[in-house]
Structure formats: C-alpha cells, structure tokens
C-alpha positions in Angstrom: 0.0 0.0 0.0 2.7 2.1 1.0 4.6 1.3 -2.8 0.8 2.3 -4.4 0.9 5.7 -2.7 4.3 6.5 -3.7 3.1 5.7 -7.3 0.4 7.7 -7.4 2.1 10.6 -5.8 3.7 11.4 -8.8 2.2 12.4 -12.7 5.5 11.6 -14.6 5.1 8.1 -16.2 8.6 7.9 -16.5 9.2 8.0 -12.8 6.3 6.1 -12.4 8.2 3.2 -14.4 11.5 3.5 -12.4 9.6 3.1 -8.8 8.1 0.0 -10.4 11.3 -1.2 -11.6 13.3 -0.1 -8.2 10.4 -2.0 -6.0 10.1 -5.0 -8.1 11.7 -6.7 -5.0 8.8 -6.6 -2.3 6.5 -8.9 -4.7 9.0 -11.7 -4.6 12.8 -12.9 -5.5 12.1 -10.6 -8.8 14.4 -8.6 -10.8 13.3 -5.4 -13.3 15.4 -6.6 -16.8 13.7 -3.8 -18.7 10.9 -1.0 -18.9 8.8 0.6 -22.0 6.7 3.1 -21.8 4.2 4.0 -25.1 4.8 7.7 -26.5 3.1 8.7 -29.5 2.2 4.8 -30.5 5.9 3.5 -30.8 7.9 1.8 -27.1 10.0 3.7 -25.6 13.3 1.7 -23.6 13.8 3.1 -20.0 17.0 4.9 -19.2 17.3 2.3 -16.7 17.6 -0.8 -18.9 20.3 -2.5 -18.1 22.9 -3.4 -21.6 22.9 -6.6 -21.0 20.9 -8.6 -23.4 19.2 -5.8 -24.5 19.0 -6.6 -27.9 17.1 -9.8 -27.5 14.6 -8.3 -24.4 13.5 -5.8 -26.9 13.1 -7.8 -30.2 11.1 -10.1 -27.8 9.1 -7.0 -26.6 8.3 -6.1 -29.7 7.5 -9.5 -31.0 4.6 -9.8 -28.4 2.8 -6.6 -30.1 1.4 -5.4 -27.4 0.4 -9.5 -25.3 1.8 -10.5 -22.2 4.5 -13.2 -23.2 7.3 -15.1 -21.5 10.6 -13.8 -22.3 14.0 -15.9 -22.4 17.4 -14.1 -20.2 20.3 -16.9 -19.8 20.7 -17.4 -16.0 17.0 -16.8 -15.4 14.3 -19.8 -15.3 11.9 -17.7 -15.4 10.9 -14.4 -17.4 7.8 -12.4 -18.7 7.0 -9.4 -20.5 3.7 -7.8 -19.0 2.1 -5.2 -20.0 1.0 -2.0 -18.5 -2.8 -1.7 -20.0 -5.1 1.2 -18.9 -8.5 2.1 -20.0 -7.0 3.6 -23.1 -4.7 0.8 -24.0 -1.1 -0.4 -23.2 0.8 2.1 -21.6 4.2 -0.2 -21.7 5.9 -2.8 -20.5 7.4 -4.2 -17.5 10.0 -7.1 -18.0 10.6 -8.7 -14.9 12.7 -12.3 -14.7 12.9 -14.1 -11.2 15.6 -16.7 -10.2 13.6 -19.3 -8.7 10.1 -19.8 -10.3 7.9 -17.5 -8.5 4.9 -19.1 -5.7 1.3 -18.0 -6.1 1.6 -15.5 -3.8 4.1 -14.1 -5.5 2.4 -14.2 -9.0 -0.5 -12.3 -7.3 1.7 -10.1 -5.5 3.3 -9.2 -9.1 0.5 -9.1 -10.9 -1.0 -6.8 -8.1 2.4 -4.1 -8.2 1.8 -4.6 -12.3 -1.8 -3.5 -11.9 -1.1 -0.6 -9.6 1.6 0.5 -12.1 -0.7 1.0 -14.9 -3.3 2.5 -12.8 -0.5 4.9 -11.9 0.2 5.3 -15.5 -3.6 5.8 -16.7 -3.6 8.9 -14.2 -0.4 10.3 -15.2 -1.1 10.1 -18.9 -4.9 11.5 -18.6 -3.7 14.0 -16.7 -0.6 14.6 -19.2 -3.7 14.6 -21.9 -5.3 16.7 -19.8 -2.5 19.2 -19.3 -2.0 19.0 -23.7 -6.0 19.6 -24.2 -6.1 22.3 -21.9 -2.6 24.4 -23.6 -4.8 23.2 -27.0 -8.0 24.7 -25.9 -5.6 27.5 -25.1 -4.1 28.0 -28.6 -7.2 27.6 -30.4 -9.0 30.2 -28.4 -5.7 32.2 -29.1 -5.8 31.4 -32.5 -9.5 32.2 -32.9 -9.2 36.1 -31.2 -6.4 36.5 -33.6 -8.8 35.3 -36.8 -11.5 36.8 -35.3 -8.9 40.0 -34.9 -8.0 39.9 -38.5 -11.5 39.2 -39.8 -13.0 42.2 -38.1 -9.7 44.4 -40.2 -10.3 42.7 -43.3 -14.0 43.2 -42.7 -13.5 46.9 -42.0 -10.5 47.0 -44.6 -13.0 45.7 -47.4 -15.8 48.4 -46.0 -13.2 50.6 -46.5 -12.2 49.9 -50.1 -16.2 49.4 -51.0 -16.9 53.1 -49.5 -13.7 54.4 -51.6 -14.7 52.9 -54.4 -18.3 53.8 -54.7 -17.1 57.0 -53.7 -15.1 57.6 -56.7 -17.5 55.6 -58.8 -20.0 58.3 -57.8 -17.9 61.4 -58.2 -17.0 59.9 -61.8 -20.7 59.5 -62.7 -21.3 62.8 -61.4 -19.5 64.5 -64.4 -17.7 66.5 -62.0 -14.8 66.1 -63.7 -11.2 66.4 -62.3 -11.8 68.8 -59.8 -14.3 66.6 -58.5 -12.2 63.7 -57.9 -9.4 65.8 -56.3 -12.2 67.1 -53.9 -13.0 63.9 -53.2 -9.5 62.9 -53.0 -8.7 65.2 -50.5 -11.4 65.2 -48.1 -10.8 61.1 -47.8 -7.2 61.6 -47.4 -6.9 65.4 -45.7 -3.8 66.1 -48.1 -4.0 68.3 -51.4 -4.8 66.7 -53.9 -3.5 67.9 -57.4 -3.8 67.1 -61.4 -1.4 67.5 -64.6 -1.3 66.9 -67.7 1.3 64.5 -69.5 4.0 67.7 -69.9 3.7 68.6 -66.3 1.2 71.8 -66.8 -1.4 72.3 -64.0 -5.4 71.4 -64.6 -6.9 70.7 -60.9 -5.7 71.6 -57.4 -7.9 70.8 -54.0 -6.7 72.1 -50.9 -4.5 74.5 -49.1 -0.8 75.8 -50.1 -1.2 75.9 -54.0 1.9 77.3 -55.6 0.5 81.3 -57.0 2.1 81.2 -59.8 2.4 77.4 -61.0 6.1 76.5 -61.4 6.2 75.6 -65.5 7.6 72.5 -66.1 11.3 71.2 -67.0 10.8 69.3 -70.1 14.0 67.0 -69.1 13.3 66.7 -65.4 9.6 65.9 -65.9 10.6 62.8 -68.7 12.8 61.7 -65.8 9.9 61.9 -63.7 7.3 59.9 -65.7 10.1 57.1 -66.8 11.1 56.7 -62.7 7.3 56.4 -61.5 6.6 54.2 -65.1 9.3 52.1 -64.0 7.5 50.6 -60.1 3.7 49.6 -59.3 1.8 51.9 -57.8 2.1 55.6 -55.9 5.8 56.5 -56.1 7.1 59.5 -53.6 9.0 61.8 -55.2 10.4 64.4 -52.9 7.0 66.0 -50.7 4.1 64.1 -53.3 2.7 60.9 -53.7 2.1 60.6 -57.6 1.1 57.9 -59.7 0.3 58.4 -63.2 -2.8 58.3 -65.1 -2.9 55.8 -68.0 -5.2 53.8 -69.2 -4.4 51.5 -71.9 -0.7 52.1 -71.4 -1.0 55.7 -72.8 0.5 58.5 -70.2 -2.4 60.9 -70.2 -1.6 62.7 -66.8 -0.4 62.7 -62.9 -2.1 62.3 -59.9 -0.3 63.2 -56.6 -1.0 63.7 -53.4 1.3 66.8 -51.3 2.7 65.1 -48.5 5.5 67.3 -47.2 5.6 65.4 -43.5 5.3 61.4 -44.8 1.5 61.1 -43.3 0.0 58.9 -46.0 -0.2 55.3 -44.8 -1.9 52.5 -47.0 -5.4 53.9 -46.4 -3.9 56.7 -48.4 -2.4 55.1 -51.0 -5.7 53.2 -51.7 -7.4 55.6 -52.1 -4.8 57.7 -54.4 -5.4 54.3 -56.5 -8.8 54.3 -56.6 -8.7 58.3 -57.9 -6.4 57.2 -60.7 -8.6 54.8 -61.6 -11.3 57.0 -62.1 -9.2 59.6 -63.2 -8.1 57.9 -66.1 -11.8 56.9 -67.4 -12.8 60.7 -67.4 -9.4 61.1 -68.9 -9.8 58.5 -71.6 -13.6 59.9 -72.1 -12.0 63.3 -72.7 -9.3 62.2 -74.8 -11.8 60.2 -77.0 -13.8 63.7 -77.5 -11.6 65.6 -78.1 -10.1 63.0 -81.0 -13.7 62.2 -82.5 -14.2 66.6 -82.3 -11.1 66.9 -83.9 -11.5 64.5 -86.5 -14.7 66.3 -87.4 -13.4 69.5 -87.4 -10.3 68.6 -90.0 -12.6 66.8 -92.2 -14.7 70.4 -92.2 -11.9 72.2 -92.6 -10.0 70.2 -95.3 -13.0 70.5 -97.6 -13.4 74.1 -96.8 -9.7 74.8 -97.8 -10.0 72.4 -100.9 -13.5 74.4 -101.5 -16.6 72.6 -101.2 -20.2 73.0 -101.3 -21.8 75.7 -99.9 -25.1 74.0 -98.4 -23.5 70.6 -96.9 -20.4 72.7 -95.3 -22.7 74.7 -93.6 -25.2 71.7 -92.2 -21.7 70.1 -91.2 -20.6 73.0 -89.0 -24.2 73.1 -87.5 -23.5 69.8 -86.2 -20.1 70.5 -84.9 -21.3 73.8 -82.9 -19.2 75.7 -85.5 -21.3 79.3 -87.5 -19.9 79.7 -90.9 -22.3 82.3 -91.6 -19.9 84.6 -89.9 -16.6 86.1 -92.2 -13.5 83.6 -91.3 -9.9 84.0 -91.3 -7.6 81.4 -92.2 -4.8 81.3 -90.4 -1.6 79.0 -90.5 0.5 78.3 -87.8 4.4 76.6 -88.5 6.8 76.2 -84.8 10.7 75.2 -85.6 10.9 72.4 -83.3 7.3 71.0 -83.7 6.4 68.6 -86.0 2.8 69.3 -87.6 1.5 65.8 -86.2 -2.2 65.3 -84.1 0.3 66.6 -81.0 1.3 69.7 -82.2 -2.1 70.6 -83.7 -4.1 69.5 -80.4 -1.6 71.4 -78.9 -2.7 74.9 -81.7 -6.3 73.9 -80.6 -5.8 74.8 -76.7 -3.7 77.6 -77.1 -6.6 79.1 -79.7 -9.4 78.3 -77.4 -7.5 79.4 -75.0 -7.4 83.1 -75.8 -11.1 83.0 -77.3 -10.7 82.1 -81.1 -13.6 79.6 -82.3 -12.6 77.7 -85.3 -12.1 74.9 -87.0 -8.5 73.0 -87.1 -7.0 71.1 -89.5 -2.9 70.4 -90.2 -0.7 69.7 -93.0 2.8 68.2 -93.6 4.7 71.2 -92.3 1.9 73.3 -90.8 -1.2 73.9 -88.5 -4.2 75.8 -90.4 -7.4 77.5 -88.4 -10.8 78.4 -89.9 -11.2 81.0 -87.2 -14.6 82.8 -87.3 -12.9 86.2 -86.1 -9.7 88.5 -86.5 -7.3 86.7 -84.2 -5.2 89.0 -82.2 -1.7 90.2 -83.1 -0.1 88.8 -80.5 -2.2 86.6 -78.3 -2.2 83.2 -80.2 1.5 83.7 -80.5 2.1 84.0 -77.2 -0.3 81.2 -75.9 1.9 78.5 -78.6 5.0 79.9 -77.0 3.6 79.3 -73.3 2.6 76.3 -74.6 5.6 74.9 -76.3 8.2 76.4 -74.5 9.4 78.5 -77.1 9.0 81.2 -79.1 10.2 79.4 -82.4 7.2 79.9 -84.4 5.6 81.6 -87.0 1.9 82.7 -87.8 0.5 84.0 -91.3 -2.9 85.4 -91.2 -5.4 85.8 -94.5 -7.7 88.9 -95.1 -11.3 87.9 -94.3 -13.1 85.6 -96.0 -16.9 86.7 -96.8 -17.8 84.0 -98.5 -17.1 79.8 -98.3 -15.3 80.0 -101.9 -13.4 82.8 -100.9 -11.6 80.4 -98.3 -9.1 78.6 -100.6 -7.7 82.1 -102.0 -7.0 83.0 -98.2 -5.7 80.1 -97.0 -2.9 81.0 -100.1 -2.6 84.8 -98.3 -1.9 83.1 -95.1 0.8 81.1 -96.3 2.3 83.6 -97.9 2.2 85.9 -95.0 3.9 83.4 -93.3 6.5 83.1 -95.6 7.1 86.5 -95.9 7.7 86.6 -92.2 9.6 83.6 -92.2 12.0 85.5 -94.8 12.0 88.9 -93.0 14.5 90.6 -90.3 12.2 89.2 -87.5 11.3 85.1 -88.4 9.2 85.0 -85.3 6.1 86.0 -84.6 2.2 86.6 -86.5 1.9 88.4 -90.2 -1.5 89.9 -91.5 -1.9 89.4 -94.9 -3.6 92.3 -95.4 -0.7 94.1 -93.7 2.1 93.2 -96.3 2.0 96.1 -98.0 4.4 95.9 -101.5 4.8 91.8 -100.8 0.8 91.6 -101.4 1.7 92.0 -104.8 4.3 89.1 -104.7 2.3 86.7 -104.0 1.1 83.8 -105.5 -0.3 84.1 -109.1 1.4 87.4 -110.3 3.1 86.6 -113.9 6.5 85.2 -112.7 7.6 85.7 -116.0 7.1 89.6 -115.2 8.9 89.5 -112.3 11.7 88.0 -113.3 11.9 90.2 -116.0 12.5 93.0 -113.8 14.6 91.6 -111.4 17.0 90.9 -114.4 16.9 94.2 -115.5 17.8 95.4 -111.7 19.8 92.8 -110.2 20.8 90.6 -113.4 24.4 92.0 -113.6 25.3 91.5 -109.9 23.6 88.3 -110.3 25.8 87.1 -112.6 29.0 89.0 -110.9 27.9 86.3 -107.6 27.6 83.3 -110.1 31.1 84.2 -111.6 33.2 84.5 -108.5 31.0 83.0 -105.4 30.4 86.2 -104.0 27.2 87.5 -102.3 26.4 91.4 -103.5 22.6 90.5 -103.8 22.1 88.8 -100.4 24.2 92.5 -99.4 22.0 94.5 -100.9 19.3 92.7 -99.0 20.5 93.4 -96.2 21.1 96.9 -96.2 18.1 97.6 -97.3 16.5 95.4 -94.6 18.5 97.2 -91.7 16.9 100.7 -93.6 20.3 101.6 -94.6 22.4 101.2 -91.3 25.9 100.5 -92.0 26.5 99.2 -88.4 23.1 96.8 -88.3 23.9 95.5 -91.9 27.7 94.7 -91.2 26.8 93.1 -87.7 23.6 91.0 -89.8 26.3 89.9 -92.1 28.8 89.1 -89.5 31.7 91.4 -91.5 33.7 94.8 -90.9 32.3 98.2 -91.7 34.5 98.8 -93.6 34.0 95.8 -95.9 30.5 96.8 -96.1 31.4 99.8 -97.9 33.6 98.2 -100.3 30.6 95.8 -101.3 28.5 98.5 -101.8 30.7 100.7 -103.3 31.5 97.6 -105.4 27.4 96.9 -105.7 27.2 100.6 -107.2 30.0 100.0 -109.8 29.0 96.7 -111.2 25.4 97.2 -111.5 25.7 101.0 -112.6 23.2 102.1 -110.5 23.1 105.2 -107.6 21.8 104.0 -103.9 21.0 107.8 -103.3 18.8 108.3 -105.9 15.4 107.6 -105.2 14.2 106.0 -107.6 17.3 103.6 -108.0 16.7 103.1 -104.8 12.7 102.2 -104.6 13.5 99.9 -107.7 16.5 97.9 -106.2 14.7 97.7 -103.2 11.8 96.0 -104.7 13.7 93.9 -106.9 15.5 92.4 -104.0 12.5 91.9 -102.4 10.7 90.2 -105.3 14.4 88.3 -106.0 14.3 87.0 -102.2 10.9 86.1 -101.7 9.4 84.6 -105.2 12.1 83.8 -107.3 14.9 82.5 -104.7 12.0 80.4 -103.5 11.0 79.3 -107.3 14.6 78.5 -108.0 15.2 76.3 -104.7 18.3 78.7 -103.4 20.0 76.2 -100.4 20.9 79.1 -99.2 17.3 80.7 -98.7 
C-alpha cells in the first residue's frame, strides 16, 4: 500500500516506471530486466535498462505486439513481459525475470504491483492529456481572437475599399470632372490633392498651399519623372508628393499626386490615391476620345473648306459640330521650328486658340497647323499662348484677309501662307503676319506673272547676279540686307557678320557693277523691290539652299 501511494504521488510516467522497476523486489525474489513506456504509438526503452541482453529483451518485446508473453534471459528460469494496459490501451511494458520460479503468492503479488503500475500510469497520462488539451483549448481560443482579430480588419478593410470605391464611382458618374475627384481625394485623405497633364502643366488643385504662380515644367526633369514612376507599381514619392500616373491603356495621359510634405499617408492613403487614378483615367480617356472624334470632325470640315466645297452641306456640317460659318473667317496657318505638324502639335494649336477666345475649326498639313477661325485673331495673343505652350518662341503665324464668302476660303488660305512666308523670310522670323498688312509683298504673292517679275529683277539685279555666279560672291544677299536694316551700315555689317568697312567696299563695289546710284530715289525704290521680289518669289522658285 505504502509502494501504491508513492506511485500515485507522482504524474510523470517515466518515474512512475523506475519506482516500479526499483520495488520489483517486495513482490518476490524478482528482478526489473527492462521497462517501456508507449509515446506517440511506438515503445520507448527506459533509461534504466540495463545493456545486458538488450538486444534480444526488446526484439522479444516487440515480437509480443502489445500481449503478455514469456521472455528468455540466460541465467534466469523464469521471465515475462507484462504489460501496462489502462482504460486507453497499453501504456508499456514491465519485464521482470525471477531466479527461482515464482509461488502463487508471488504471482499475485506481481500481478498486483503490475496493476497498480498502470493504474499509476492511466492517471499520469490522462492527466498529461489533460494538461495538452487544456494548452490546445488554449491555442485555439488564441488562435481564434487572432482570426476573429483579423477578420474584423479585413472586414473593416474591405468596407473601406467598397466606400472608396463607390465613392469615386460616384464622383465619376457625377461628371464633376477632375476637380471633382481631387475634392473627393482630399477630403478622404486630408492632403492636397492635385492634377497635370502629361508635360507637367497644372489642370486641378484641391486644398490648401497651392503654388500662385504654377512652377512651368522642365521638359528634361519631368521625362525623368514619368520614366522613374513608369518604372515601379503603384504611388511612387518623389520628394514631398505621392504621384502615380494616369494611364489607361498604357498611354501617359496625366499625374495624380498627393502633397505630403511630412510622410503622413499610410496605406489607407495610397488606396485611395489608387482608386482616384482609376477613375481619373476613365474621365481622362472619355475626354481624350472627345476631343479626338471633335477633332477629327473638325479637320474633315476644314479640309473641304480649304480644298473648297459645297456651300449648303459645309454649312449643315458645321451646325452639327457647334461651329457658324455664316460669320466672315480668317484662315490662319501656324508653322513652330521644333514642332512637327502631327495630331500633337495641332491639339496642342487647338488649346492655345481656345485658350485666348478664337472659335474655329483646325486642321494640319505636312509642315503646318491651319485654323478656320470665325474672327480676327489678335496680333499677339495666339503667338504667345503657342509659345507658353511649347516652350518656345520658335514659331511663325500667317494670317489671311477675311473671308466673306465659303469659296473665298481657298484664296485665303494662299494669303496666309504667304504671309507666313514673308515673315519667315524677314529681319524678325518670329512672330504673327496679317496678310492684309504686307504692303508691296501683297503684290508678290502667288499668281502674279512670274515671268514679269523675273523680267524685272534681271533688269535690276541681273548683272550682280551674274557678278555672284562668276566668282561666289554674295552682292545681292548684301543688298538685301542693307536695305533690310533701312540703310544702317553698323546693323547690316553686324547682320552679315563682317567689318564696316568691308561693307562699304561691297556697296561701293554693288554701285559699280550694277551701274546704279543707292541715293537716288528712284534707283533706290526699284532695287529695293527687286530684291525683295528676288528674295521672296524667285529665290524660292529656284530652290536657293541658301534661302
């Protein structure tokens, strides 16, 4: 009784085993060979198996799968394996060998320890369960506040996204435009919100601290830009602003940012920067697909008004493009240096003439802009819009007399390019020319007798034309000149990049050869024109490389 108490005073089965094995003894003349105890299905040896025969004692164990069975140790009569069974099954083995076979009593006496044993064991290995079910029950209730932790932010995270989303939805069906999204933008995320187009210009701003005037754009630094944020997923930071672009399809069609000067977005923010680019770039892509089907109709108009067309459909056709021919038009063409005359460029001629209040219709050709315009455009305000717009002043603009009447427009759109050409060919290449402002080169325009003129020049110029021929030298393009600097010596020589006093020797020289006084007044008027005509028409008719 006193071995059972010690037994059950303890939970750990391996102690358990080693009192059983240490009091073998009191049941009889017994001795402990070996001890097993079950863990996880497979037998376990005791540390306090002895080495000898071993090997045998547990292939025998093993043998007897879990059955009570006698097992063989040399110098022993008498051996068995018996096992430790419990409520839940066998909970080891006890192999005990005896040097005399053992009485009855001390069979029941054995048999009695082996009993109290595996009772021992059936407590220490429910309460063992015990102890694992309860840190179980633990970690799944653990487990569970965690899920139930992440479901309720998911569940809130997806709210979240859904209210962003029909938020933006909403402001898009609105047709509220830009500066509707960056309001809604900003009041979700408490940052200005801001818009620009592909080349970096301003078109929406919501919230405090915008810039008065707009910084205009680096051409270089904002390519840099684009191909740095173009190049990651997702809002980029660049310096204070969140930005991510705007384009659907692939196509850059602007920049949406966020001003975050102290770092406070988090992911909130950045979801819902995402979600404003996403409906940014529909009303971006709606715009765009306007603005191509308006232009398209508009340079459809326009090509058959320059080409001349009929009188009744034209006008129907400009009814249904919000366009009133019935007004008088000028025609007006529009050439920049660096531009090319692609859909770019003349979207580009577009803005800056709605911009300043000119209604027309826009089409382009290989090297040139043209505008119906139904009005007199300004001398300088279309010019200085393109140059805002291109970022530079590069560019020339001819301008027709009025057009009364629809056929009248393909004889005007001839006085505009040649107003443009005449100012591309004067002291000042930049800037706009009126037609009806040319003066004497009105009467050099297209279809005058070129026969005529060249007539005259010859009679004027046709010796120091053929003095330049003989020995490469350039008394015409001198004449030119001085008479395009009004007669200053010092503006001609510095035009002509030479000495002042080699000026005078070419004129001098110019007076000589071609037998004709610069002081007199009429020599004068008729050189003068002659160069003019020699520089504008027939230069240009013979293809001069040097023109």
């Amino acid at each position: 009784m006193v071995f059972s108490g010690a037994l059950f005073d303890t939970l750990d089965e391996g102690e358990i085993l080693s009192l059983a094995m240490d009091h073998i003894a009191v049941a009889g003349p017994y001795s402990a060979e070996a001890g097993y105890l079950t863990v996880d299905g497979d037998l376990v040896p005791s540390p306090r198996n002895g080495p000898v025969h071993a090997v045998a004692v547990d292939r025998r164990v093993r043998e007897l799968a879990g059955e009570d069975g006698p097992v063989l140790v040399p110098g022993r009569p008498w051996g068995r394996a018996l096992g430790l069974r419990g409520l839940e099954g066998l909970h080891g083995y006890l192999v005990v060998t005896s040097r005399s076979r053992p009485t009855d009593a001390e069979r029941s006496l054995l048999a009695a320890l082996v009993r109290h044993t595996a009772a021992a064991l059936s407590v220490a290995f429910a309460h063992r369960r015990q102890r694992e079910d309860a840190l179980e029950l633990h970690r799944l209730r653990e487990e569970r506040t965690a899920l139930q932790g992440r479901l309720i932010s998911v569940v809130a995270e997806l709210g979240y996204q859904r209210a962003v989303h029909t938020l933006m939805a909403d402001v898009a069906a609105s047709g509220g435009g830009e500066e509707a999204i960056t309001g809604a933008l900003h009041a979700l995320t408490g940052l200005p919100a801001l818009v620009e187009d592909r080349f970096g210009r301003l078109r929406s701003w919501t919230g405090p601290d915008r810039p008065d005037p707009y910084p205009p754009p680096d051409p270089v630094r904002r390519d840099e830009m684009l191909h740095a944020v173009a190049r990651r997923a997702g809002p980029v930071r660049m310096e204070d602003r969140l930005v991510t672009l705007v384009r659907p399809q692939g196509e850059i069609l602007g920049v949406l940012a966020l001003v975050d000067a102290r770092g406070e977005a988090d992911e909130h923010t950045v979801l819902a920067l995402e979600h404003a680019a996403a409906s940014l770039a529909l009303e971006l892509a709606h715009l765009r697909n306007l603005a191509e089907v308006e232009l398209r109709l508009h340079r459809e108009l326009a090509d058959d008004l320059l080409a001349g067309t009929d009188g009744a459909s034209a006008y129907a056709r400009s009814e249904a493009v919000g366009h009133d021919l019935h007004r008088s038009h000028y025609v007006v063409v529009v050439q920049w240096s660096n531009r090319t005359a692609d859909d770019s460029f003349a979207q580009t001629v577009g803005r800056a003439a709605s911009a300043v209040g000119m209604h027309s219709l826009l089409t382009r050709r290989s090297d040139h802009v043209v505008l119906v315009a139904d009005d007199r455009p300004h001398a300088r305000a279309l010019y200085e819009a393109l140059s805002r717009e291109t970022g530079t002043r590069s560019g020339t603009i001819g301008v027709s007399s009025p057009c009364d009447t629809l056929d009248d427009i393909p004889h005007r759109y001839e006085e505009a390019q040649r107003a443009l050409e005449v100012r591309r060919n004067s002291r000042e290449h930049y800037g706009t020319t009126f037609y009806d402002e040319l003066g004497l080169y009105r009467i050099l325009g297209p279809g005058n007798d070129y026969r005529e003129l060249e007539a005259f020049v010859h009679e004027w110029l046709g010796q120091l034309i053929d003095y330049d021929s003989r020995h490469h030298t350039a008394m015409v393009e001198t004449l030119c000149r001085y008479f395009d600097c009004g007669g200053n010596y010092d503006e001609t020589a510095e035009s002509l990049a030479i000495h002042r006093s080699t000026l005078r020797y070419r004129l001098q020289r110019i007076r000589n050869i071609s037998g004709n006084d610069l002081a007199n007044v009429e020599d004068r008027l008729n050189l003068q024109v002659a160069t003019r005509v020699w520089k504008i028409v027939l230069r240009e008719q013979a293809g001069d490389p040097h023109r």
